[in-house]
Residue frames as qw, qx, qy, qz and C-alpha x, y, z in Angstrom:
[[0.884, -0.063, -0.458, 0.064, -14.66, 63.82, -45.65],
 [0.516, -0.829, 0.196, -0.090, -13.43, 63.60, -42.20],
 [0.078, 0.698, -0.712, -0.025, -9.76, 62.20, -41.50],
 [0.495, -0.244, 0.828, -0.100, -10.49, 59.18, -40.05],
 [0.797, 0.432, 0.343, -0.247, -12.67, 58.39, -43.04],
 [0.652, 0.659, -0.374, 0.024, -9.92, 59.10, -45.24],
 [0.134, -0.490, 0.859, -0.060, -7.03, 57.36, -43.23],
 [0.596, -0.066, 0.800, 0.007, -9.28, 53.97, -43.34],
 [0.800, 0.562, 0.205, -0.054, -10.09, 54.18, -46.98],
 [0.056, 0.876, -0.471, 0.084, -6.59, 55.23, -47.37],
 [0.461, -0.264, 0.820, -0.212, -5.65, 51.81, -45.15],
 [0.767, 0.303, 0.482, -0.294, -7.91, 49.88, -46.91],
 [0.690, 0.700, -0.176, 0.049, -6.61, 50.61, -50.76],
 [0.247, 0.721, -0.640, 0.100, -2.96, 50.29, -49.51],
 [0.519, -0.235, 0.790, -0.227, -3.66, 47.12, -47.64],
 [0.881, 0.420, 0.214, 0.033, -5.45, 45.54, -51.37],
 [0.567, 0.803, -0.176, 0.055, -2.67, 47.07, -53.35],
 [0.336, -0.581, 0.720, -0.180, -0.17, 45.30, -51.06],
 [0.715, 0.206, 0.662, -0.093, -2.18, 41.90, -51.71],
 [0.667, 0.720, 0.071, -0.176, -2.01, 42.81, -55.50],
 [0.047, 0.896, -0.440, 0.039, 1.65, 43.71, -55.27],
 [0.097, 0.507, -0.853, 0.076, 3.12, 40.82, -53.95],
 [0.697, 0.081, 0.660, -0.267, 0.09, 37.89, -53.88],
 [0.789, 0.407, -0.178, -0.425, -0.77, 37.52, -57.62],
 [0.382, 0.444, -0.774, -0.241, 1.44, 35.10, -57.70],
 [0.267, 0.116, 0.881, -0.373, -0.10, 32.82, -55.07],
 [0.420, 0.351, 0.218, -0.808, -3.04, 33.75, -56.21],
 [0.501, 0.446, -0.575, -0.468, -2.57, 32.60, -59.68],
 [0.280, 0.202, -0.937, 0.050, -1.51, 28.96, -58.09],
 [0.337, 0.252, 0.571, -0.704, -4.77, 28.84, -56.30],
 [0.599, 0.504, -0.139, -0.606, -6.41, 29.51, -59.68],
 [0.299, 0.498, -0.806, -0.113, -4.52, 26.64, -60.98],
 [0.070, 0.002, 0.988, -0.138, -4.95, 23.98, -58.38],
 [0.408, 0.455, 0.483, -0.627, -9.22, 25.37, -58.66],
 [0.612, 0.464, -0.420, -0.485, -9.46, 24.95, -62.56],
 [0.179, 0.224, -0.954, -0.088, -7.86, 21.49, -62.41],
 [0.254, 0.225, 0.826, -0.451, -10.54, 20.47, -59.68],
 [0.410, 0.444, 0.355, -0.714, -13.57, 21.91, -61.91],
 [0.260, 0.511, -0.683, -0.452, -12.03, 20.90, -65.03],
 [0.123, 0.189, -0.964, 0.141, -12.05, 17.67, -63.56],
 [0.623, -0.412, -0.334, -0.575, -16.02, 17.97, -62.78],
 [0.476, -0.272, -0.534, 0.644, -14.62, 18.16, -58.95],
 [0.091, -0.896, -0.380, -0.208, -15.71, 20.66, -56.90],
 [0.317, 0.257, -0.414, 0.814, -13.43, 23.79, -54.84],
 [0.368, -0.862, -0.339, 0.087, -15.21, 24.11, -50.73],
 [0.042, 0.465, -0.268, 0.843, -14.42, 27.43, -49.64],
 [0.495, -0.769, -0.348, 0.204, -14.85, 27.75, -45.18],
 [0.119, 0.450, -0.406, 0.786, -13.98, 29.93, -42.91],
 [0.335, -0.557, -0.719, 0.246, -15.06, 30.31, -39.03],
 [0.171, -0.637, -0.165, 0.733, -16.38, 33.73, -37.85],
 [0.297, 0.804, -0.124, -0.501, -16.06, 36.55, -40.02],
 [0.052, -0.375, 0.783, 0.494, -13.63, 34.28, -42.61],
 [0.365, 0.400, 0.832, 0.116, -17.06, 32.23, -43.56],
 [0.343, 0.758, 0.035, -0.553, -17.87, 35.66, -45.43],
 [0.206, 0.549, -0.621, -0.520, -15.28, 35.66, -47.98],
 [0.181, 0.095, 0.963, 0.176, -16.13, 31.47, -48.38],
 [0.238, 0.492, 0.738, -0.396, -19.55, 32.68, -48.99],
 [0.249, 0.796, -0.042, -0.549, -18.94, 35.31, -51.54],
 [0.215, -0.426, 0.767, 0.429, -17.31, 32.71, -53.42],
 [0.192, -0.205, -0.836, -0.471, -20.80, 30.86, -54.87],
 [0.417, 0.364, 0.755, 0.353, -23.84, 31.49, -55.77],
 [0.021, -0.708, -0.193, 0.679, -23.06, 35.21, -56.39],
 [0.428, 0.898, -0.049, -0.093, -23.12, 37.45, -59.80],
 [0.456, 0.680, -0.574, 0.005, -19.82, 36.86, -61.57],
 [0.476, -0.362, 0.792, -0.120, -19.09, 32.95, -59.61],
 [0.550, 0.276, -0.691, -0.380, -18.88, 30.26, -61.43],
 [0.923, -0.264, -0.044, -0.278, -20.16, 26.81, -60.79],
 [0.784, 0.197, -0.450, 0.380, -17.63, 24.15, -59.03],
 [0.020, 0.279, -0.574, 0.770, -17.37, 26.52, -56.06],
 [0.655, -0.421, -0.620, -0.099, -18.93, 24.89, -53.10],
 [0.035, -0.576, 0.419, -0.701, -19.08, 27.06, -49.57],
 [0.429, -0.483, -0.720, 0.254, -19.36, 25.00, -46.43],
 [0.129, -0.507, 0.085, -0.848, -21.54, 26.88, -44.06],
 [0.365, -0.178, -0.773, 0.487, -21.54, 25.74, -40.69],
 [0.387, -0.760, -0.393, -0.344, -24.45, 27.70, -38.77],
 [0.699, -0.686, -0.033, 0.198, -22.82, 27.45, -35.37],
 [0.743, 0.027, 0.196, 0.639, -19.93, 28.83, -37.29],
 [0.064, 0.321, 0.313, 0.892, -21.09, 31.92, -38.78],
 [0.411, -0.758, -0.440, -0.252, -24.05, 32.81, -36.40],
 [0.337, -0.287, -0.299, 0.845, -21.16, 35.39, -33.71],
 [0.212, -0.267, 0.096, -0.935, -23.33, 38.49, -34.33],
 [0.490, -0.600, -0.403, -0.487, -25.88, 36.60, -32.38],
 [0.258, 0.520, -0.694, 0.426, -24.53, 37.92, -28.88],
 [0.472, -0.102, 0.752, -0.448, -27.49, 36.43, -26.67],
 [0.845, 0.257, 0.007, -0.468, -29.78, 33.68, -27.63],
 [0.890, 0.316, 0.330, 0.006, -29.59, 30.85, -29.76],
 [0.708, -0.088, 0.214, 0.667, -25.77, 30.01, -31.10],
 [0.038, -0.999, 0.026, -0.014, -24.88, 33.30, -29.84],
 [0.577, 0.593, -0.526, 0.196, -21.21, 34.30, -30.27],
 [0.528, -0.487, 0.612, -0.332, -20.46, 32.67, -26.52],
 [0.896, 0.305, 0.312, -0.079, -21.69, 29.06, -28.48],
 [0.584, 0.785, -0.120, 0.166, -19.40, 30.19, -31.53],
 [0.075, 0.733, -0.634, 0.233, -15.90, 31.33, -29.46],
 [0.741, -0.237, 0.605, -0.168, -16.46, 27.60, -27.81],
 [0.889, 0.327, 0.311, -0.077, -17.06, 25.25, -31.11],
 [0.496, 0.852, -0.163, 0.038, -14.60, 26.97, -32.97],
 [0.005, 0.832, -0.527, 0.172, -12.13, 25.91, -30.60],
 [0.848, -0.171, 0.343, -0.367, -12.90, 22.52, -30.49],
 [0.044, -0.434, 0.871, 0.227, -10.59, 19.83, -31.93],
 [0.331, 0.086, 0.935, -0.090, -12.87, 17.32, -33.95],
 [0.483, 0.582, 0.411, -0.509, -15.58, 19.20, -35.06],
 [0.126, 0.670, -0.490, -0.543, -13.52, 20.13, -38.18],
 [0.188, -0.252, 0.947, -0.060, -13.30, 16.45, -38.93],
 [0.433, 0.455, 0.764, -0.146, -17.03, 15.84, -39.02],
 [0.451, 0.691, 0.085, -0.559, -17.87, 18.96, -41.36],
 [0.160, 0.399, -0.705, -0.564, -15.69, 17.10, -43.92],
 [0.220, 0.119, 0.968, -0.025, -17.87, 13.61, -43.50],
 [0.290, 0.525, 0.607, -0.522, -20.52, 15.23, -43.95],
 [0.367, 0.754, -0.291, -0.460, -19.68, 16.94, -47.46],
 [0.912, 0.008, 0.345, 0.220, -17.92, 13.44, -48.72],
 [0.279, 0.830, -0.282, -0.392, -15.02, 15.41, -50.01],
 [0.908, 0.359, 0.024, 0.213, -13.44, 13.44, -53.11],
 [0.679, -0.374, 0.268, 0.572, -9.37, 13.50, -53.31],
 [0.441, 0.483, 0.414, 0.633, -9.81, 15.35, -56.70],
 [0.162, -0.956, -0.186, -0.159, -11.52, 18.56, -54.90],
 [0.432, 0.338, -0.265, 0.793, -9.63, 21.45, -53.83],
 [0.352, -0.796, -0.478, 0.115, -10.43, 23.52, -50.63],
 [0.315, 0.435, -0.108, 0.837, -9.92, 27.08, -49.67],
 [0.363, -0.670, -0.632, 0.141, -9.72, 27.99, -46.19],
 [0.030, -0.755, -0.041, -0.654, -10.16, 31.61, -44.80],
 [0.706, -0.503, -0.312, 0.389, -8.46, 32.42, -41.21],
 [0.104, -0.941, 0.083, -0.311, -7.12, 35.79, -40.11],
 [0.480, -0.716, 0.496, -0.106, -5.28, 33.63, -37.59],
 [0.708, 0.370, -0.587, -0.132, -4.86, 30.74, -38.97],
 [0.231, 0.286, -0.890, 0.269, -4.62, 29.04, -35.54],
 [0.460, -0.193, 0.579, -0.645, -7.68, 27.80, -34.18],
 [0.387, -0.002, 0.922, -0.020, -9.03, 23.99, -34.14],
 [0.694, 0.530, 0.444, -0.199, -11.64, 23.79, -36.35],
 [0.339, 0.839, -0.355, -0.236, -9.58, 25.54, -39.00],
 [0.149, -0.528, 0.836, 0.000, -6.67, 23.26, -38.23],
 [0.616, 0.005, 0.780, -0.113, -8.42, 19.94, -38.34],
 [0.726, 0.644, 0.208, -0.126, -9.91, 20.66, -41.84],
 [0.189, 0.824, -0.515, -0.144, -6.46, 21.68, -43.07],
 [0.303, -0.389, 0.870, 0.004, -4.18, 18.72, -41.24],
 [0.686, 0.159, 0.710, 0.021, -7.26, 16.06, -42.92],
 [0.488, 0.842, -0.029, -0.229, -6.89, 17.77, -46.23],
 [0.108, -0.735, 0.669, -0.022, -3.65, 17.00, -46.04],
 [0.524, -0.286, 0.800, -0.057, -3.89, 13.80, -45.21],
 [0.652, 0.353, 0.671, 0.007, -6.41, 12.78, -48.05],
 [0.457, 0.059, 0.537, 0.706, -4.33, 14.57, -50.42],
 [0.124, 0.891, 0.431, 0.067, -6.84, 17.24, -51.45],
 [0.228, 0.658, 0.369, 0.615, -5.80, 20.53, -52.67],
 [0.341, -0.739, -0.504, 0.290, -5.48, 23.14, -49.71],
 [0.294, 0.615, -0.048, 0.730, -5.28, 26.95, -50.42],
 [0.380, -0.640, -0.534, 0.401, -5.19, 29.21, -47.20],
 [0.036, 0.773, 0.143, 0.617, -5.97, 33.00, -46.70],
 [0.638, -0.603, -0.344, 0.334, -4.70, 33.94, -43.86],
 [0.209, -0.955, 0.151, -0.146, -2.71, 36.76, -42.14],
 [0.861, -0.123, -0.366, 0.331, 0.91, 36.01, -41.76],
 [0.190, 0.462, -0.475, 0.724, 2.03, 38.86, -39.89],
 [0.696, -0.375, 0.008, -0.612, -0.87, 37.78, -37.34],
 [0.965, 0.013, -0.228, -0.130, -0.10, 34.00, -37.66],
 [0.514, 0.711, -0.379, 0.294, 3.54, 34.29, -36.87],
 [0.187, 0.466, -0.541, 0.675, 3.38, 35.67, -34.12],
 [0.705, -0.248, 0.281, -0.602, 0.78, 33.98, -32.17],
 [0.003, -0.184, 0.981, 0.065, 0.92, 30.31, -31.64],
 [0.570, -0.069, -0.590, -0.567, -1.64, 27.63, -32.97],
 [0.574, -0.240, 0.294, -0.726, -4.60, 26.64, -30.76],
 [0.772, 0.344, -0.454, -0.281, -4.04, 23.16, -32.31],
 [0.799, -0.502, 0.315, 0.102, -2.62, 19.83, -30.18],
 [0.842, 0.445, 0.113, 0.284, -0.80, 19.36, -33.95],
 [0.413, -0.545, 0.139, 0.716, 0.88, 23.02, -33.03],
 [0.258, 0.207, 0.401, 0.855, 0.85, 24.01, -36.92],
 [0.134, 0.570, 0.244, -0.773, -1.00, 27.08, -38.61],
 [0.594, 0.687, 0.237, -0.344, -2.64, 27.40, -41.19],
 [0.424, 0.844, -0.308, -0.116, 0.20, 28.57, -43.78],
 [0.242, -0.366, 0.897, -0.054, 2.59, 25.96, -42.24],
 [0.497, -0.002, 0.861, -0.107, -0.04, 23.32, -43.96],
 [0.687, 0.656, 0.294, -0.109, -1.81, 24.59, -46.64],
 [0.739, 0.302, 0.475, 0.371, -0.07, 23.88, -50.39],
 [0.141, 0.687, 0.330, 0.632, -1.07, 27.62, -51.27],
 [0.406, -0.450, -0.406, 0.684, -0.36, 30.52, -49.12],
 [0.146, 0.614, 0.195, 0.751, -1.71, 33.72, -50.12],
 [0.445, -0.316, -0.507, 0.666, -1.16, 36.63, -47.36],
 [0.045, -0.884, -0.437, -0.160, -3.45, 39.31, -46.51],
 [0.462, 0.457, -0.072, 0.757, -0.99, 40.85, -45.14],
 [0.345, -0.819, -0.309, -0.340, -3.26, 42.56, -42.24],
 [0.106, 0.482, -0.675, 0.549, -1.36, 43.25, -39.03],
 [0.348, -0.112, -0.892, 0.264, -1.98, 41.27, -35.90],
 [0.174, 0.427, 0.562, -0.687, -4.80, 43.47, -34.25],
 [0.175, 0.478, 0.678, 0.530, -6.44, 43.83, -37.88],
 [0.082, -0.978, -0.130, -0.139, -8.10, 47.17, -37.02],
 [0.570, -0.049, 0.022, 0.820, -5.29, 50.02, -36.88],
 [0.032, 0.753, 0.221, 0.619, -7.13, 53.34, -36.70],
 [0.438, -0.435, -0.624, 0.480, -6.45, 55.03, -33.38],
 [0.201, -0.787, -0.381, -0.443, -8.70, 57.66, -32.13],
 [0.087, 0.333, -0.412, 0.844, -7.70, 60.36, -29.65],
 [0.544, -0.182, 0.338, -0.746, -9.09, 59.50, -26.31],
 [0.959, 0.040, -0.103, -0.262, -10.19, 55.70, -27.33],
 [0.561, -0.541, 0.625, 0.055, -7.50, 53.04, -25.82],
 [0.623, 0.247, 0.731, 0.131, -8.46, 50.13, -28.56],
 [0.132, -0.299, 0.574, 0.751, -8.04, 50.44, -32.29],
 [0.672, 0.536, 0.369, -0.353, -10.98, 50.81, -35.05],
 [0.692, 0.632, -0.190, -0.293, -11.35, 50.18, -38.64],
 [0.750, -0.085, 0.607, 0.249, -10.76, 46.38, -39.03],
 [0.281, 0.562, -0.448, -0.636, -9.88, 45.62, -42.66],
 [0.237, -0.252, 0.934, 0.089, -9.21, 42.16, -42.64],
 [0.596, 0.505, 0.574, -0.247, -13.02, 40.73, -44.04],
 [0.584, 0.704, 0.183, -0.360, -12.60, 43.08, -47.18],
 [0.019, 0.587, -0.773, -0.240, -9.33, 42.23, -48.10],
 [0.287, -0.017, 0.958, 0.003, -10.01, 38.18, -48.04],
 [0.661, 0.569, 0.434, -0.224, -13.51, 38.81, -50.21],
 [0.303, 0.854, -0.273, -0.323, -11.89, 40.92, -52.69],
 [0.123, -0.541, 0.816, 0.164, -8.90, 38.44, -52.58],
 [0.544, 0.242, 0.796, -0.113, -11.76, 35.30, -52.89],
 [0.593, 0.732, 0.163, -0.292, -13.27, 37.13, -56.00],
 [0.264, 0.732, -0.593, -0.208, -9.53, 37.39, -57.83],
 [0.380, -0.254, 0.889, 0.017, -9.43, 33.54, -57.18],
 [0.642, 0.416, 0.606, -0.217, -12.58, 32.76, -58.77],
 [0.499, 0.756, 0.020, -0.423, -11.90, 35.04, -61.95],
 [0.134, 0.622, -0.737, -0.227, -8.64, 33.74, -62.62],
 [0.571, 0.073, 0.768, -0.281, -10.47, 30.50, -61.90],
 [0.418, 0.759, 0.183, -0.465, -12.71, 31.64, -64.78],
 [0.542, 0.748, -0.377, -0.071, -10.27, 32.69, -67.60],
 [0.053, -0.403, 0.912, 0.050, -7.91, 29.43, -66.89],
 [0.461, 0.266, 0.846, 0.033, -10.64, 27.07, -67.66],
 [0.682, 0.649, 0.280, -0.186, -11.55, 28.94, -70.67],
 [0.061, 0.737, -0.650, -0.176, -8.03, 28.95, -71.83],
 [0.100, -0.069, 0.990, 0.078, -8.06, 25.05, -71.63],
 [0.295, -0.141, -0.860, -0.391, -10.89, 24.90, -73.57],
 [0.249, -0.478, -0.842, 0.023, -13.80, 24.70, -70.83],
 [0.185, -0.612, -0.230, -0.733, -16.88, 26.66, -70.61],
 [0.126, -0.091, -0.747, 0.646, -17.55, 27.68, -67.11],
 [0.087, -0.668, -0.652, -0.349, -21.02, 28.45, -65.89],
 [0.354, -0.008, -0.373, 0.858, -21.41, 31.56, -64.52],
 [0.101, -0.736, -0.584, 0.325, -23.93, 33.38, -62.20],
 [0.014, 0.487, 0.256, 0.835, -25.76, 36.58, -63.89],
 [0.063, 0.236, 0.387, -0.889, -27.51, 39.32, -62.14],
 [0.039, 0.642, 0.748, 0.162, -31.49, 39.02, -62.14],
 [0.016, 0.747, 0.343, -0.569, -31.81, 42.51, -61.17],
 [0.195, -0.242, 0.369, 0.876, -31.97, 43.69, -64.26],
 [0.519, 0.327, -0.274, -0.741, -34.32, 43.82, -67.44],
 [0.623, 0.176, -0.755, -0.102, -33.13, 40.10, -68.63],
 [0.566, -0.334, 0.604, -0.451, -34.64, 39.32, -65.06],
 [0.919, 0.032, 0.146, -0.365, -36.20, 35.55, -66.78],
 [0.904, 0.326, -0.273, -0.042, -33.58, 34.79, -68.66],
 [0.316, 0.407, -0.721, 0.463, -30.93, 35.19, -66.16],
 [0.595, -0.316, 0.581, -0.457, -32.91, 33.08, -64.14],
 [0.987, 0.155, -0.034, 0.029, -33.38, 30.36, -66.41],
 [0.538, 0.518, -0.601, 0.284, -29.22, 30.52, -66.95],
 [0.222, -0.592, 0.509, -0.584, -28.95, 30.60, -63.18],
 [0.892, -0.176, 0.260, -0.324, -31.44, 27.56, -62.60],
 [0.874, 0.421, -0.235, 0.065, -29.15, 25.71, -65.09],
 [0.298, 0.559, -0.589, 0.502, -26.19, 26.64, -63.44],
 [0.638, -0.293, 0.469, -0.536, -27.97, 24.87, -60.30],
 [0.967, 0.068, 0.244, -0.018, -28.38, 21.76, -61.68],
 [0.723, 0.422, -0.507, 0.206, -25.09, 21.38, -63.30],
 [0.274, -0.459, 0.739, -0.409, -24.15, 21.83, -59.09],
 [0.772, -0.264, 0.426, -0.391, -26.49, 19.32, -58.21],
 [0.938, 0.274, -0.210, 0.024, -25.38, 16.87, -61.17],
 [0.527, 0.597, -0.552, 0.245, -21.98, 17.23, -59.45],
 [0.491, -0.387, 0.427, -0.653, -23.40, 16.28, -56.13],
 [0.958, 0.045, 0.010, -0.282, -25.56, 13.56, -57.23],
 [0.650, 0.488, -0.547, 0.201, -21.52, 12.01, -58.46],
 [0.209, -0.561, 0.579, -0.553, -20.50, 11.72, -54.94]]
């Protein structure tokens, strides 16, 4: 193994085991405010813009997620690796910075005051992020944020409101990343490599859901949880799986 491979797996484990170290407790309260909401046959949206709509994405309808998680996925949100063409990331570094849009993606989802929402931001300071937070807020809803606060701190919020992320959401859990998230530096290269920030915030989304998980079966409710068809039991963990679809859509149809 070369060095730099070991310095960023090296980075990488001491940047989760930082988030272990001194998040579980957020964490937990996340888990908390997400059981109540599912308990409650309510649902928990997970966004993000950019690379933070990963972790919201890894949050349902993967292998070990439970139903009640609900990712908004915004196309024009999550389409930046396209860099020409059709909402290419030029389309993407615009919308994202727009003040409103944030606004409509809730109308469009009719979130209920019972739901809970978990947003994903590295910075935690750009409009679209911000508007879903500040109306969360307003209509009482549940707001966890992932974010960076050594990043957030120090950078001011792209927002006319001024806040950041962690300045509004209920739940704060900190990745901890530094403010240029990549931190490898290479002899002879001016600009740092080996981001981190993406695998930290899945990893961190997956410890939300489980504890999700074992607190509603602690109070008594079964969750439904996505299996892995690749296997042998390919049929029957598709029939569990189709079920676990329709118990989403029966919580849809409530809306």
């Amino acid at each position: 193994m070369t060095s730099l491979i070991d310095r960023y797996f090296s980075t990488l484990a001491e940047r989760l085991e930082r988030v272990r170290a001194t998040q579980a407790a957020s964490i937990d309260k996340a888990a908390e405010l997400c059981a109540r909401s599912i308990a409650a046959e309510k649902l928990v949206f997970t966004f993000g813009t950019g690379h933070g709509a990963l972790p919201a994405l890894e949050s349902f309808p993967r292998t070990g997620t439970i139903v009640g998680f609900r990712p908004i996925v915004e196309s024009t949100m999550i389409s930046f690796h396209h860099v020409w063409g059709d909402m290419g990331a030029r389309q993407y570094r615009f919308i994202h910075a727009q003040e409103g849009y944030g606004k409509a993606i809730l109308r469009s989802h009719q979130i209920d005051p019972a739901d809970a929402m978990i947003l994903f931001s590295h910075s935690g300071i750009n409009a679209v992020i911000l508007d879903i937070a500040l109306e969360c807020k307003e209509r009482g809803i549940a707001l966890i944020g992932v974010t960076s606060l050594p990043h957030s701190s120090q950078t001011a919020s792209r927002h006319s409101s001024g806040k950041r992320l962690f300045e509004v959401a209920d739940v704060v859990i900190d990745t901890g990343i530094p403010l240029a998230d990549a931190s490898l530096k290479i002899d002879g290269l001016d600009a740092p490599v080996g981001a981190s920030s993406t695998s930290v915030t899945i990893a961190i989304a997956h410890a939300i859901v489980s504890a999700t998980a074992e607190k509603l079966v602690q109070q008594g409710v079964q969750p439904h949880v996505m299996v892995s068809p690749n296997t042998a039991g390919k049929e029957a963990a598709n029939r569990q799986n189709d079920e676990n679809y329709e118990q989403l859509w029966r919580r849809l149809k409530a809306r």
